[in-house]
Each structure stands twice: as C-alpha cells, then as structure tokens.
C-alpha positions as semicolon CSV with decimal commas, in nm:
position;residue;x (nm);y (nm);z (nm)
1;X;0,899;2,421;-3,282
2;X;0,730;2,535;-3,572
3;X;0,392;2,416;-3,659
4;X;0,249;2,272;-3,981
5;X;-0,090;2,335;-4,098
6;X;-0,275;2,053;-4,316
7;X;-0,489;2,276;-4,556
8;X;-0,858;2,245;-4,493
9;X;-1,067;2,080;-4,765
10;X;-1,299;1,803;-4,784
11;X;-1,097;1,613;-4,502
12;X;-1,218;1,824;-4,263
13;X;-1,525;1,610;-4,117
14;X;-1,716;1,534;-4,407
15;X;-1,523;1,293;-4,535
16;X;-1,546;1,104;-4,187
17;X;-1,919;1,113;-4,185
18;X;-1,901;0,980;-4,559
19;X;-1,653;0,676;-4,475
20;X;-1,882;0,604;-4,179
21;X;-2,253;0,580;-4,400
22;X;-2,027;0,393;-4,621
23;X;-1,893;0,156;-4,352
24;X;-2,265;0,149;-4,210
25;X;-2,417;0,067;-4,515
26;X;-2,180;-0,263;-4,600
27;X;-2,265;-0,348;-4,248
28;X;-1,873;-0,323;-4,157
29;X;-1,941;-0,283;-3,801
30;X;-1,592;-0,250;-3,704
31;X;-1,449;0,001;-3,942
32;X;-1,784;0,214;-3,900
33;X;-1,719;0,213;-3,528
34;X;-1,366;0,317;-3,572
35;X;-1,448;0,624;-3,811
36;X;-1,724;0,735;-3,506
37;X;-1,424;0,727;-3,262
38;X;-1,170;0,929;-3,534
39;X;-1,496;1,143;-3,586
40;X;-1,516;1,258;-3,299
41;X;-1,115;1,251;-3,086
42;X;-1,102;1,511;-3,447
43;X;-1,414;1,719;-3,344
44;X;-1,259;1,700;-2,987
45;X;-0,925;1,816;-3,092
46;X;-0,762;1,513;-2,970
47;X;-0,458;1,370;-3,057
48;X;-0,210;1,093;-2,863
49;X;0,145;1,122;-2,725
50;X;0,247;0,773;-2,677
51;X;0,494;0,702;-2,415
52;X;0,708;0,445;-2,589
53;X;1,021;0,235;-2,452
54;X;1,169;-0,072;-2,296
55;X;1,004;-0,250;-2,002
56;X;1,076;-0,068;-1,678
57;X;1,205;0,207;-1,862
58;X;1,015;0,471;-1,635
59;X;0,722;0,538;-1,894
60;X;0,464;0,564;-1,614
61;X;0,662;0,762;-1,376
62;X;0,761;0,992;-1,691
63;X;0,414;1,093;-1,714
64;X;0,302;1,119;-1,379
65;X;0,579;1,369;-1,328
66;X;0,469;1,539;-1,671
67;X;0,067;1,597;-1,520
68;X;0,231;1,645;-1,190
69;X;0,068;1,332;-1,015
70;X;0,126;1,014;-0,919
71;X;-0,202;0,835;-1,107
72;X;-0,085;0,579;-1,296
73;X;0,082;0,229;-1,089
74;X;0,431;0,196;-1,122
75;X;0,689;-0,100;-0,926
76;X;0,986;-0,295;-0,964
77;X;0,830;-0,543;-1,157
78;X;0,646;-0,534;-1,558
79;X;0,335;-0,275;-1,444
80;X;0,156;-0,126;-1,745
81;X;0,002;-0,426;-1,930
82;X;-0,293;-0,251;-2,136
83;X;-0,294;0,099;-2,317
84;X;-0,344;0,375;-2,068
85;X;-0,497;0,714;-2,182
86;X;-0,442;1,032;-1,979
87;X;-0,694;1,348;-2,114
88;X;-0,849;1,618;-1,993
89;X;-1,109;1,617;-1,720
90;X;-1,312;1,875;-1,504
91;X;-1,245;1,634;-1,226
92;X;-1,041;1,325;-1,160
93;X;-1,179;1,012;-1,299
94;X;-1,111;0,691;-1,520
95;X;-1,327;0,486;-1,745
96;X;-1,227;0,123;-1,813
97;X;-1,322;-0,002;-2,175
98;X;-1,353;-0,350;-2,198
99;X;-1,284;-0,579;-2,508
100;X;-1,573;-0,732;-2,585
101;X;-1,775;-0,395;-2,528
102;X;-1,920;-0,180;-2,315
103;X;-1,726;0,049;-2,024
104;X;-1,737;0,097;-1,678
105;X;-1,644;0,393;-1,451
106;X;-1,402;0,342;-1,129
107;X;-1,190;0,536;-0,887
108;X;-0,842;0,684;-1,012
109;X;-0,736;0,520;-0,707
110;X;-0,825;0,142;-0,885
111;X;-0,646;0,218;-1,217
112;X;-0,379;-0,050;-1,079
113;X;-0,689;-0,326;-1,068
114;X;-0,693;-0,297;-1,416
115;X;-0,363;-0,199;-1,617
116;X;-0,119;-0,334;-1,404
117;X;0,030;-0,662;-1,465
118;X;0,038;-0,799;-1,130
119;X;-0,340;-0,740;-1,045
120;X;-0,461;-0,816;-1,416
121;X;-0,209;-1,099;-1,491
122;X;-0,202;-1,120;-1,903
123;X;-0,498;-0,877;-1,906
124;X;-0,716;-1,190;-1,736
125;X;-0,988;-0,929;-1,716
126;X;-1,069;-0,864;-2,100
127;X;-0,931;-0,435;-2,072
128;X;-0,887;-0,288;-2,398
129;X;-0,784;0,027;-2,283
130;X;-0,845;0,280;-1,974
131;X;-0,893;0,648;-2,014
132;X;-0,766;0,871;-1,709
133;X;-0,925;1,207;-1,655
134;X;-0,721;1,469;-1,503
135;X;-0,781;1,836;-1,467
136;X;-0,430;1,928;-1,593
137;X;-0,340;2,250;-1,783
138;X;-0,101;2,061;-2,006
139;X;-0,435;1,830;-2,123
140;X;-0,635;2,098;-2,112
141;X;-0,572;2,189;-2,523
142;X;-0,661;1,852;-2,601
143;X;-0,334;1,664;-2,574
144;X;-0,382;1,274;-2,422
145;X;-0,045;1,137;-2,330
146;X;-0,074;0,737;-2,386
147;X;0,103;0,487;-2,122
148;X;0,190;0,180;-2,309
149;X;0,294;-0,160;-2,198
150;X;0,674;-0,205;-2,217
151;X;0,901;-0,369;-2,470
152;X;1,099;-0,694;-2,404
153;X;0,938;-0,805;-2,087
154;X;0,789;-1,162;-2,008
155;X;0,463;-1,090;-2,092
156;X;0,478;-1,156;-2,450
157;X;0,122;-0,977;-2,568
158;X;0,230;-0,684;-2,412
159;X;0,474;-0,616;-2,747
160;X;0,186;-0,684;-2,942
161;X;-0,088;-0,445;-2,753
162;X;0,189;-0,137;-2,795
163;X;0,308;-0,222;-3,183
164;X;-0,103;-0,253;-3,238
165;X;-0,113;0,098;-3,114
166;X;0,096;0,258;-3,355
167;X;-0,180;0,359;-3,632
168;X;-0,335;0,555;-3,353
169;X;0,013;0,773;-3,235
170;X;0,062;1,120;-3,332
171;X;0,353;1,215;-3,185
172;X;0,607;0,946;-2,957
173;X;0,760;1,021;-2,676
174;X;1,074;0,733;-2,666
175;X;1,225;0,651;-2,316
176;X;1,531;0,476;-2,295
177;X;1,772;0,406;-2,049
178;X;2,118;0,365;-1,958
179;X;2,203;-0,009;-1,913
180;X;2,110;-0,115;-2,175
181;X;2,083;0,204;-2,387
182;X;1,879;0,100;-2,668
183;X;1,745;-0,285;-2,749
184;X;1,685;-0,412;-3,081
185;X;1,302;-0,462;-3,045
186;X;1,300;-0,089;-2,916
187;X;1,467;0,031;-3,230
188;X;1,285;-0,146;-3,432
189;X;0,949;0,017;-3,238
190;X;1,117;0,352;-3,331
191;X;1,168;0,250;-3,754
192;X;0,822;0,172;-3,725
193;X;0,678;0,456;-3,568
194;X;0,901;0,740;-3,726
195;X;0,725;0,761;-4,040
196;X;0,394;0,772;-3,929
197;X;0,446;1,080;-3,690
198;X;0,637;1,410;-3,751
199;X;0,755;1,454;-3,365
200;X;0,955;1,217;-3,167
201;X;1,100;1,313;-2,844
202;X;1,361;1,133;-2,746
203;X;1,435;1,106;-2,295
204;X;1,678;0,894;-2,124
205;X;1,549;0,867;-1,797
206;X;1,700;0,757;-1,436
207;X;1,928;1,024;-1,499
208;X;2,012;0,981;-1,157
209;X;2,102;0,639;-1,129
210;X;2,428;0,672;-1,349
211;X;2,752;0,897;-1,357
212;X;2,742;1,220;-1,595
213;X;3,014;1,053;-1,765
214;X;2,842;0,738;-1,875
215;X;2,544;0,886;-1,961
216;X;2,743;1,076;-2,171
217;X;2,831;0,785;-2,376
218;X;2,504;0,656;-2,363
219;X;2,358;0,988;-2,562
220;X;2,649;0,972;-2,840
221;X;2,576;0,582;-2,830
222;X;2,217;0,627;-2,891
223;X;2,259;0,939;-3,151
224;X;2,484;0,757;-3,349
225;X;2,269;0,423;-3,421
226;X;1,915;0,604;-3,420
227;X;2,058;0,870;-3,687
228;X;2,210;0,595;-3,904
229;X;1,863;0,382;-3,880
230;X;1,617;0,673;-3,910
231;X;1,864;0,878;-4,144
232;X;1,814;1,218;-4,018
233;X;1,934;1,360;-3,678
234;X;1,727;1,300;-3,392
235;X;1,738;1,620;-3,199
236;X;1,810;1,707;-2,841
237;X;1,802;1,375;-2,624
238;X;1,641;1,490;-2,270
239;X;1,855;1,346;-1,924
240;X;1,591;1,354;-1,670
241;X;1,487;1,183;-1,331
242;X;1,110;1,143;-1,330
243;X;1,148;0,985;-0,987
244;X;1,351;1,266;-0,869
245;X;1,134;1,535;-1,020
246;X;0,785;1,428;-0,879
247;X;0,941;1,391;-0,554
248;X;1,061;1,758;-0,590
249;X;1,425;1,663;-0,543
250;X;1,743;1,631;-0,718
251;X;1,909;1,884;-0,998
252;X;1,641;1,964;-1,264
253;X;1,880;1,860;-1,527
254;X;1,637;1,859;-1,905
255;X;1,355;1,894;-1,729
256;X;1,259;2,266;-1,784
257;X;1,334;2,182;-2,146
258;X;1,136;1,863;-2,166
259;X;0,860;2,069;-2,059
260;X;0,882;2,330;-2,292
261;X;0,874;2,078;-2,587
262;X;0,557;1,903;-2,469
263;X;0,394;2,219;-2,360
264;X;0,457;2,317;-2,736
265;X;0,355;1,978;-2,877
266;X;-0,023;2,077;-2,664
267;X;0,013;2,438;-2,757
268;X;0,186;2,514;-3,108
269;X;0,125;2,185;-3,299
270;X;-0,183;2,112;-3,227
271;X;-0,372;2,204;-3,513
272;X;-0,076;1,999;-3,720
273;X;-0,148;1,690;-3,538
274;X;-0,494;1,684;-3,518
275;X;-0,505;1,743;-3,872
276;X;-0,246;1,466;-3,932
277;X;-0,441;1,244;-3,694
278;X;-0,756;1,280;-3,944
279;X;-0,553;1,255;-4,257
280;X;-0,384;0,940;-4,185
281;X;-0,663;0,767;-4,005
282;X;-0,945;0,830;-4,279
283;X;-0,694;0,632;-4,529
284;X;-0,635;0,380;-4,306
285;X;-0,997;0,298;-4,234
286;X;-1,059;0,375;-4,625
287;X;-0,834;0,123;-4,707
288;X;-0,987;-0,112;-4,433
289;X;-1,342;-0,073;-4,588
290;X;-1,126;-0,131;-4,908
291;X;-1,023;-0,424;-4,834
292;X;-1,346;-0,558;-4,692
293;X;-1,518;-0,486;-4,985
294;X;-1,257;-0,680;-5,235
295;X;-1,303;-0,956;-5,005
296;X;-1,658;-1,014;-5,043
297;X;-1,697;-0,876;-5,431
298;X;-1,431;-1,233;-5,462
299;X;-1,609;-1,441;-5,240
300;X;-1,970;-1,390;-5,482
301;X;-1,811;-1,421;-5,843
302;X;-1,555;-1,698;-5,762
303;X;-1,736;-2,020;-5,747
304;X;-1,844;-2,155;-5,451
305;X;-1,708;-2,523;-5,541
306;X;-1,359;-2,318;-5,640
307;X;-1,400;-2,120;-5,289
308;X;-1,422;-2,454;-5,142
309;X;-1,120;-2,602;-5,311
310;X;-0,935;-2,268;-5,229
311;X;-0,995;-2,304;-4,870
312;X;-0,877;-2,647;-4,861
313;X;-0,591;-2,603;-5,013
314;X;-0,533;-2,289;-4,773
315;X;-0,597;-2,459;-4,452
316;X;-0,378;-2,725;-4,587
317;X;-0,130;-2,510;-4,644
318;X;-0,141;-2,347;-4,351
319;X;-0,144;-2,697;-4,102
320;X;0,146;-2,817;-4,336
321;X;0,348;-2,495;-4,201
322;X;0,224;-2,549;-3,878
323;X;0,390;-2,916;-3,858
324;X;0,711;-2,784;-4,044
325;X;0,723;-2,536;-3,767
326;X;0,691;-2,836;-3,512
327;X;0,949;-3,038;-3,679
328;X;1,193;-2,704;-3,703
329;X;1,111;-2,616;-3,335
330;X;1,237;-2,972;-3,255
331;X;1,592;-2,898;-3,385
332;X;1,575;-2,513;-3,233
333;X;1,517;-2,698;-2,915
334;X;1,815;-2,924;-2,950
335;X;2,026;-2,593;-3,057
336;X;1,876;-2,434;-2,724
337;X;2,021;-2,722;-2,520
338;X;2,350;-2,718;-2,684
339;X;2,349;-2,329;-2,596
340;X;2,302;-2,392;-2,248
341;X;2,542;-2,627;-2,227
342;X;2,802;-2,365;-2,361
343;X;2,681;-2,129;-2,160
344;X;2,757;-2,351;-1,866
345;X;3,098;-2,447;-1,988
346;X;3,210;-2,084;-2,015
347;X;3,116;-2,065;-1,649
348;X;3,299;-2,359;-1,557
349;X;3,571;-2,201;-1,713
350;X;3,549;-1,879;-1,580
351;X;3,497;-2,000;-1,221
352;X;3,836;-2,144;-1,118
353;X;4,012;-1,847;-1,365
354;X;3,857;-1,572;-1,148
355;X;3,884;-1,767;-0,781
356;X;4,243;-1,739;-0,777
357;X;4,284;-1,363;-0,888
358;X;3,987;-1,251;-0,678
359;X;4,141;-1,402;-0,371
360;X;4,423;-1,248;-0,399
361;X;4,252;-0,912;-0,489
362;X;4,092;-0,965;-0,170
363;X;4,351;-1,028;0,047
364;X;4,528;-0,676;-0,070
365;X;4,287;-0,501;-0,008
366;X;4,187;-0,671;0,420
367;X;4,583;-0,607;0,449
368;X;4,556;-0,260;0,376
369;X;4,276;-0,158;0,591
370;X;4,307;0,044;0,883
371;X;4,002;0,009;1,068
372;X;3,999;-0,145;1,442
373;X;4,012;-0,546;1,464
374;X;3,593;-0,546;1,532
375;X;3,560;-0,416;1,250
376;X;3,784;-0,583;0,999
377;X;3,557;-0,882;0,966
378;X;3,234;-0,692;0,816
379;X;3,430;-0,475;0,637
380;X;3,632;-0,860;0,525
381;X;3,320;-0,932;0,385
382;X;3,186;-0,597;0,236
383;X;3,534;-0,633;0,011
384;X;3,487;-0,998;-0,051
385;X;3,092;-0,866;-0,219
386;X;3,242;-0,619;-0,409
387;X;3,568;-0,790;-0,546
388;X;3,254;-1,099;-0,623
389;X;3,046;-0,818;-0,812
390;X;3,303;-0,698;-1,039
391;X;3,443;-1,042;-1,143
392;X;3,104;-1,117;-1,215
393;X;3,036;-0,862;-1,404
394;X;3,303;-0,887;-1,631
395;X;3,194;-1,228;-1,667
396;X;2,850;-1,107;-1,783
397;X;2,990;-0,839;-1,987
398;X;3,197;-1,129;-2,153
399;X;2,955;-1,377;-2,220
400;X;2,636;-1,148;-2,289
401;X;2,718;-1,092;-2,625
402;X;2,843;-1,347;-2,718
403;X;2,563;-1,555;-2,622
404;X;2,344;-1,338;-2,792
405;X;2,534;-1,362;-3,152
406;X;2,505;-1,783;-3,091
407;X;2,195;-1,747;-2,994
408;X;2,089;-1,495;-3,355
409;X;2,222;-1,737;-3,585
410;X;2,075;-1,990;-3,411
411;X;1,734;-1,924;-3,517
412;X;1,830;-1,747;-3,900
413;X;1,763;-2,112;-4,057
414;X;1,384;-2,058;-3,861
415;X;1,353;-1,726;-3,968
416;X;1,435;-1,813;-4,316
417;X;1,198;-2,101;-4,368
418;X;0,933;-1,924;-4,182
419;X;0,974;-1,645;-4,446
420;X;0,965;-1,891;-4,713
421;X;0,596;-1,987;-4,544
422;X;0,452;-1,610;-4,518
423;X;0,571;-1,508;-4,863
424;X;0,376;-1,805;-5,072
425;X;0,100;-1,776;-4,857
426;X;0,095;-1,365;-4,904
427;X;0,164;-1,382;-5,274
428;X;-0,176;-1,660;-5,324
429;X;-0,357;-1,413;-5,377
430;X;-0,640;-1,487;-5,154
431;X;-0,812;-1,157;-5,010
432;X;-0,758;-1,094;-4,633
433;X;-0,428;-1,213;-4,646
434;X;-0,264;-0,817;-4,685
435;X;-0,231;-0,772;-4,294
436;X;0,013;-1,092;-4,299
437;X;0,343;-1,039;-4,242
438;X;0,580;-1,054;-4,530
439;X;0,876;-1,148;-4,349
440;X;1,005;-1,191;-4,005
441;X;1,336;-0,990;-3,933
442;X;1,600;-1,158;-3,863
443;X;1,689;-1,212;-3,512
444;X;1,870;-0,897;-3,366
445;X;1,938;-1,050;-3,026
446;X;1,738;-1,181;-2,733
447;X;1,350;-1,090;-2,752
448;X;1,332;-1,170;-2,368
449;X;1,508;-0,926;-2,149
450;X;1,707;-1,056;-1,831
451;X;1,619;-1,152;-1,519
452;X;1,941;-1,228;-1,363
453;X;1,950;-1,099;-0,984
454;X;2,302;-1,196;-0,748
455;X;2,260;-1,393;-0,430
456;X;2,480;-1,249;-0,147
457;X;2,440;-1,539;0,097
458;X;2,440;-1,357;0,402
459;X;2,407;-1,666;0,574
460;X;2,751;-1,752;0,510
461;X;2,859;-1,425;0,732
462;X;2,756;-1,567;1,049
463;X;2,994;-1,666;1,290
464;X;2,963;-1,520;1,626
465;X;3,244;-1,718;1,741
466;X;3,459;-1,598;1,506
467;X;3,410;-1,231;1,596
468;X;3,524;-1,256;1,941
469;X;3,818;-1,457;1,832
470;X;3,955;-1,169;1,626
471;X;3,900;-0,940;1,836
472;X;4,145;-1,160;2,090
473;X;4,396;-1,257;1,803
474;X;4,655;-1,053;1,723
475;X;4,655;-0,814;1,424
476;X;4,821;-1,001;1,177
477;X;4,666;-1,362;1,269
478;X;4,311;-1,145;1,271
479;X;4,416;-1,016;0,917
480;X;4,449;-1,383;0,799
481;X;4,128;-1,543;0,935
482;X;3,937;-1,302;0,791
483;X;4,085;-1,356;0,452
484;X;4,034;-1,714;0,484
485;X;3,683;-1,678;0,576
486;X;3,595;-1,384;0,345
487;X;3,780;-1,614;0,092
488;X;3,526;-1,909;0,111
489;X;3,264;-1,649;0,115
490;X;3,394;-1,463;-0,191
491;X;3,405;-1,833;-0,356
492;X;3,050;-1,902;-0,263
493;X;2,986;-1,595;-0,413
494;X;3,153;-1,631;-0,743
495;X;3,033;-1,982;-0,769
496;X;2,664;-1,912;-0,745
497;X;2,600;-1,562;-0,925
498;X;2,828;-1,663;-1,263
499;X;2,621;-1,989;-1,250
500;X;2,282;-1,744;-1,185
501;X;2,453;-1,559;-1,523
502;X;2,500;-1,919;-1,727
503;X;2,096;-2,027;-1,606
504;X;2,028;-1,627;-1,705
505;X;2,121;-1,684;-2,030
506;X;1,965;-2,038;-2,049
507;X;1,652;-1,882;-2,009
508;X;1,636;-1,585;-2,237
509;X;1,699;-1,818;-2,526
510;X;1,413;-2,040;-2,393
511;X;1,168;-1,789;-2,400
512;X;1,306;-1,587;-2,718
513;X;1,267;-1,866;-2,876
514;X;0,892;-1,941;-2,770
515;X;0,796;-1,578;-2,891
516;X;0,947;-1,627;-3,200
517;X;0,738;-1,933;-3,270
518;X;0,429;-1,804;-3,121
519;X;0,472;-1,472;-3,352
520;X;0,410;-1,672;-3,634
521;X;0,182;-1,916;-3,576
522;X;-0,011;-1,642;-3,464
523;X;0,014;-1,499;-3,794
524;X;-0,059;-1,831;-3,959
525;X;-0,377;-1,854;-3,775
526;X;-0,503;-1,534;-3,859
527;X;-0,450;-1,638;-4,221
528;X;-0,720;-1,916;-4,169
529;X;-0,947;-1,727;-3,978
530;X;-0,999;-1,462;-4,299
531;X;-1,010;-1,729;-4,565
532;X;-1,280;-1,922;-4,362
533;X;-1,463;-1,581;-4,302
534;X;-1,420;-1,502;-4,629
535;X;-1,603;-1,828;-4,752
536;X;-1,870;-1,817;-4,508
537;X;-1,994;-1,506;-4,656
538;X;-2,002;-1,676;-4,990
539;X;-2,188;-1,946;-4,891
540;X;-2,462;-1,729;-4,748
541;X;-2,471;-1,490;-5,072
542;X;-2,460;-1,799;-5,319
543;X;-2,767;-1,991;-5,109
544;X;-2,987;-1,684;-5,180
545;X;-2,928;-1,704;-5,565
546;X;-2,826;-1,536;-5,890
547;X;-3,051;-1,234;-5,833
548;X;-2,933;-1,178;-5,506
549;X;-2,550;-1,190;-5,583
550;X;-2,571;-0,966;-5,881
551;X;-2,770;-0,723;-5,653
552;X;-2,553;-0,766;-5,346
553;X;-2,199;-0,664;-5,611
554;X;-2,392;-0,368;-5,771
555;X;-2,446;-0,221;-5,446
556;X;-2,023;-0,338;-5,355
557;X;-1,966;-0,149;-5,659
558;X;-2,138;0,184;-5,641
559;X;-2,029;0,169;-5,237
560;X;-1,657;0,135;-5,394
561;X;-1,721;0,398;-5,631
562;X;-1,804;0,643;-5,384
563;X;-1,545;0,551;-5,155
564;X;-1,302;0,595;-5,452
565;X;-1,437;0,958;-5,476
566;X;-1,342;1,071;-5,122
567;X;-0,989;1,050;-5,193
568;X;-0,822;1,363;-5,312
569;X;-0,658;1,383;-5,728
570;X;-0,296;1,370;-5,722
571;X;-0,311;1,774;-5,833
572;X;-0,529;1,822;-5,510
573;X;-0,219;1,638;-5,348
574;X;0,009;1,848;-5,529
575;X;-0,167;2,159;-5,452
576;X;-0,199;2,039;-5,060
577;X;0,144;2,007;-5,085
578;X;0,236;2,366;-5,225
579;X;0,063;2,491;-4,945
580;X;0,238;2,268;-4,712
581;X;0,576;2,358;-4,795
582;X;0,468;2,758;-4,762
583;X;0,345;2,708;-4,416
584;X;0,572;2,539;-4,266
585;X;0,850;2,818;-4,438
C-alpha cells in the first residue's frame, strides 16, 4: 500500500482553532463542539475504520478477531444498535457517551448493557456512542476500528445511526456475506461512502459456512456489480472466518493477508488519513458554520411579517405533503394486500405441484436404503426433512424475486410523488432546507431483510407404536408404512414452511413499506423544525431593534469574511495537488 501525504500548510491545526473562535463567537454551540472533537482525534492522530455491512454480517466478531478479543456482544439476533469505538488504551476500559451530554465510565464486561439491541431495545437508554479501550498493538498508532449497527434489519434507526456516520469514516472496512452476497441498501452504503475515503477493504466473512465453490461465485458476483457501480476495480476481496479464527481453529484462509492490509492501514497510511480526516472535516464544519450564518443574516433583513408569511406557507406546505402521503399510503396499503394475496396464491399453487413429486422422491429414496428395519423409520423421516427443504427452497428461490420486482414497482408511483414533494420544497429557497433530501431512490428491493425460519414438527414423528410394528412387519410392508407416514409428515412439512415463505414475504413488504414512509416524513419534519428555528431567531433580533440588527449582520459579515479566508485559493489547491500527485509517485 502506498501512502499519500496531504502537504502541510495552514490546515494543519490552526485552521481548526480558527473555525472553532469562529463557531464560538456566533454562539454555534454545536459546530464549535464538533471542531474541539476534530481538534483534537487530529492532535491525537486518530482516524476511524468503520466496520460496514449487512445485519448479522459478522462485523462485531470481525473485529474482535482483528484486536484478538472477544469485547464487543455478538448473537443470533440484530446486536450492535449504537456506534461502537475501539482505540487505544493502557488498560481495558469503555466510556459510554450519552446523547443529551455528559459520559459515564463502565466495565468492558457491560458494553452489551448499552450497544446491544436486546438490552438497549431502540437505544431506550439515550447512547450516542461507546468508546472501548484496549491495549492492542494494532490501536496502538492511533487507528480506532468503528462497530456499526447493521444494514437491513428491523430496527429501522439503526440504518440511519450508520449512514449518519459516514462524514466521520476514513477508511471502510465492508463485510458481506454469502447468501445473500450483496443487498441493495448495502451497495448503496458503499456509493456513498467510496468517495469520501481512499481505502475500502472489502471481506466476505463465514467463509466457513459455504462450499469453496460457491463462494467462488459469490466473489466474481460481488466484483462484477461493485466495479460497474463504483467504476474502478475493487481489489482483493478477503474469505475469512472470524468465528473460526478467534477460536484458533479452522484453515487461515485471507486471514494473514487481511492482517497485513489493516496493519498497513495503522502503520503506512496513517499520516494520509489523519491528514484526510482534518481536510475533509474542517470543510464540512466550515460549510456547517456556513450555512448557519446564511440562515440568520436571512432571518434579520427579510421582514418579519414576510418571515411570518414564509413560514406559513412552509408549514402548510409541508402538512399538505404530509396528508398526500396519508392518502398515497392508503392505496400502498391496498397494493400491500393485493401482494399478499399473490404471494399466497403462488403457494397454493406450488403446494399440491410439489406434494406429488416430493412423495415420490421420497419413496425412492426409503426403497433404496439399506439400513436395519429399526432404523428405517428415523432415517424415513430424516429423508422426508430433506426432500421438504429442497422443494422449499426452490419455492423461495422462485418466488423471492419475483416478489421483490412486484413489490419495487409497487411503491415507484410513491417514490415519484414523494420526489415531486422534496424537490419544490428544496428548490424554495428557504435557508436550512440544504440537508433535505433531493430525491428518494427508487426502490431497489425489500428494505426489510427476512425472517423466514422452517418448522420441522417433530411432533408429528412420534409414534411409539409404530416403531415396534416395523420392526415385526416384514421388509417390504415396513418399507411402505414408513413411506406413508413419512409421506404425511413430508406434507405437513411442505404445507407449513412454503406458507411460512408466502407470510415471509407478506411481511417484508409491510415493513419496507413503513420505512419508506417514515424516511420521509422524517425528512419533512426536519424541514419545519429549521424554518421555525430559523424564524424564532428573527423574532428575537427584530424585538431588539434597528440598531441591534444592523450590529448583529456586521458582526455575521466580518465572521463570514474570515471564515471565507481559511479556505485555500484554487492555485494553493493546484499547488497541493502538484505535490500530491509527486508523493504518491
């Protein structure tokens, strides 16, 4: 890996400590606070690895095997539910930072209390992040690897805590998986973080959980759509077991080599991504205080009775959305229904289809076996679970798709008219409204990821009876009971899980849909939260009088002046950029 040097200059601390007395000065609390932090993870030589991916992907067992200890919670179900920072400590320790301020120190051994979904259920307990201290070499150069909350699962915030992390990443480290190899709000995670960070490591994990031969398909698979979407290639893609490896068992596979690129991440790039880290978050905070100013330097020379009117019409804009939403969320519901009805048709269909192929899959293969006759029943049944699974499974194979394409165009008459909403309301040219969302993408598939488990009704094994009477029977009549009874269980079987696959479905559209609504009125709200902050300053400026507004945008002005003057000349960008290109040759 070769490292890139940002050329020192003015951005090298000073320019912090400027942005900050500027931030302080306006009384922007919350941008001043965020320069202190930049100020000094930059002094520090700090910068973030984020471990990015899929719900129950493996994130937090990645990097437990990566520091070579089992500190942060991990389970079968959603785990990681707030941002989780790993850095370097003298001893083991954590430090839970809440949102509404302030910070408290526990045990490593509690870290589960607080970041894990089932003991903080939708982050009940008001965490904004936890910081882990571990006295690990590969930390010890000032590398924090970042545990994030997984994509896709049913905790819908969780999305929206890792995609508000993404200013802060310097480098990614994207875990993906085998079944399914990539999802579309994963690759859409990955468009959004590739051009704000230089490295991105790319690991498909549970390498042990698959066949060599499937996971080869899943790496040309993945290559294939992340070089078309990012438009360059996308470098070595790492097969490990993170399970495996901090268990100190199992073939190392990429691990050694995973290693050595995150060793060189700490190591060699450092000084690139701390510099990087500076760069890009002094112009987003700039921009920020920016903004902040432009929004009160309108707020004192428009009119208060205008402001008013403004606002009005905002707000009235804004509930008028709100109710279109209703009335559109009224037919989306009606679409839902008539999606689970197909859904449920398809499995009527399927069921009777299958029944009479499986059976008679089944009974080839309790014919052929050569096992004693107190035996043939268990191993009746084994066969009638497996011949079950694989119908099923075609069945879901079948269907998934499908369901997911009705279910995308579905919601594009939603997505449309929800873009018509965000675009008038972005072009009104109110200030506050730039962090609004210009557009929704279109639907790429389900936003909620399945839940589907198979029943195997081992209740419908047990027949005591029925044992003793084949082992008394002979061969051939033992042969045919157990068909007939493995046959009502394999029905039982096929019956229940492709209606569990049907009700699956059902619900993934349910709850898709509900994010998809609750994204943007989200959004919406937002956009009358900053117009009524927005006037609320005005009306405090105004009800001092003349003297003090013309005071209050001199001093805006000369504070935008200076902050004007921090940024470099496009020749200093040039120049920067000169050197750039000789370093990193």
């Amino acid at each position: 890996m070769t490292a890139r040097r940002l050329p020192e200059g003015r951005a090298s601390g000073a320019r912090l400590r400027d942005l900050e007395r500027l931030a302080t000065k306006v009384e922007a609390g919350e941008v001043a606070r965020q320069v202190a932090d930049l100020s000094a993870r930059v002094a520090e030589g700090r910068f973030y690895v984020a471990c990015v991916g899929q719900f129950k992907r493996g994130k937090s067992t990645l990097l437990n095997a990566l520091v070579d200890r089992p500190v942060l919670p991990t389970g079968v179900v959603p785990v990681t539910s707030v941002i989780t920072v790993l850095r370097h400590g003298a001893e083991a320790g954590a430090r839970v930072w809440l949102e509404g301020g302030g910070d408290r120190q526990i045990d490593v051994g509690r870290i589960g209390d607080y970041v894990s979904e089932s003991q903080n259920p939708r982050n009940q307990r008001g965490v904004h992040a936890v910081e882990v201290f571990l006295p690990s070499p590969l930390l010890a150069q000032g590398m924090c690897l970042v545990d994030t909350p997984g994509l896709g699962s049913v905790v819908g915030a969780n999305a929206a805590v890792t995609r508000a992390f993404v200013p802060h990443m310097d480098a990614a480290l994207v875990v993906i998986g085998a079944d399914p190899p990539l999802s579309g709000e994963e690759l859409r995670l990955i468009e959004e973080v590739a051009p704000r960070v230089h490295h991105l490591l790319f690991v498909l994990n549970k390498a042990d959980r698959s066949r060599p031969e499937d996971r080869d398909e899943v790496v040309r698979f993945t290559e294939r759509v992340l070089s078309a979407s990012l438009g360059r290639p996308v470098g070595q893609l790492y097969q490990v077991s993170a399970s495996e490896r901090l268990a100190g068992r199992g073939p190392a596979r990429d691990w050694p080599a995973l290693e050595i690129e995150v060793a060189a991440l700490a190591h060699e790039a450092r000084s690139e991504l701390v510099g990087s880290a500076e760069e890009s978050g002094f112009r987003r905070l700039a921009t920020a205080l920016g903004r902040e100013l432009e929004e009160r330097r309108v707020a004192l020379v428009r009119p208060l009775e205008e402001s008013e009117r403004r606002l009005a019409t905002l707000q009235g804009s804004v509930a008028a959305a709100q109710r279109a939403l209703g009335d559109l969320g009224v037919l989306l519901a009606a679409e839902q229904a008539r999606l689970v009805q197909d859904f449920r048709d398809r499995q009527a269909s399927f069921y009777p289809r299958a029944l009479d192929a499986a059976i008679r899959d089944l009974g080839g293969l309790v014919a052929g076996l050569s096992c004693s006759k107190t035996k043939l029943r268990r191993l009746g049944f084994e066969l009638a679970r497996g011949v079950a699974r694989t119908a099923v499974e075609g069945f879901r194979r079948e269907i998934e798709p499908v369901a997911e394409e009705m279910y995308r165009r579905s919601t594009d008459r939603f997505v449309a008219l929800a873009n018509d909403f965000l675009e008038r309301l972005a072009n009104s040219g109110e200030p506050g409204l730039e962090g609004l969302p210009r557009a929704l993408e279109p639907e790429l598939g389900f936003r909620a990821p399945s839940e589907l488990y198979y029943a195997n009704l081992m209740y419908r094994t047990t027949d005591p009876f029925g044992w003793i009477l084949d082992a008394l029977q002979p061969r051939p009549w033992a042969v045919r009971a157990v068909v007939r009874r493995a046959g009502r269980y394999l029905d039982s079987l096929l019956e229940s899980n492709s209606s569990r696959i049907a009700n699956d479905l059902g619900e993934r559209v349910a709850r898709s849909r509900e994010r998809l609504e609750r994204e943007l009125r989200s959004a919406l709200q937002r956009v009358s939260e900053a117009a009524a902050r927005a006037l609320q300053r005005s009306r405090a400026r105004h009800a001092e009088g003349a003297p003090a507004v013309r005071e209050e945008l001199d001093s805006l002005e000369k504070v935008r002046e200076e902050l004007e003057s921090l940024f470099p000349t496009r020749s200093e960008e040039r120049a920067h950029e000169r050197h750039r290109v000789r370093e990193s040759t």
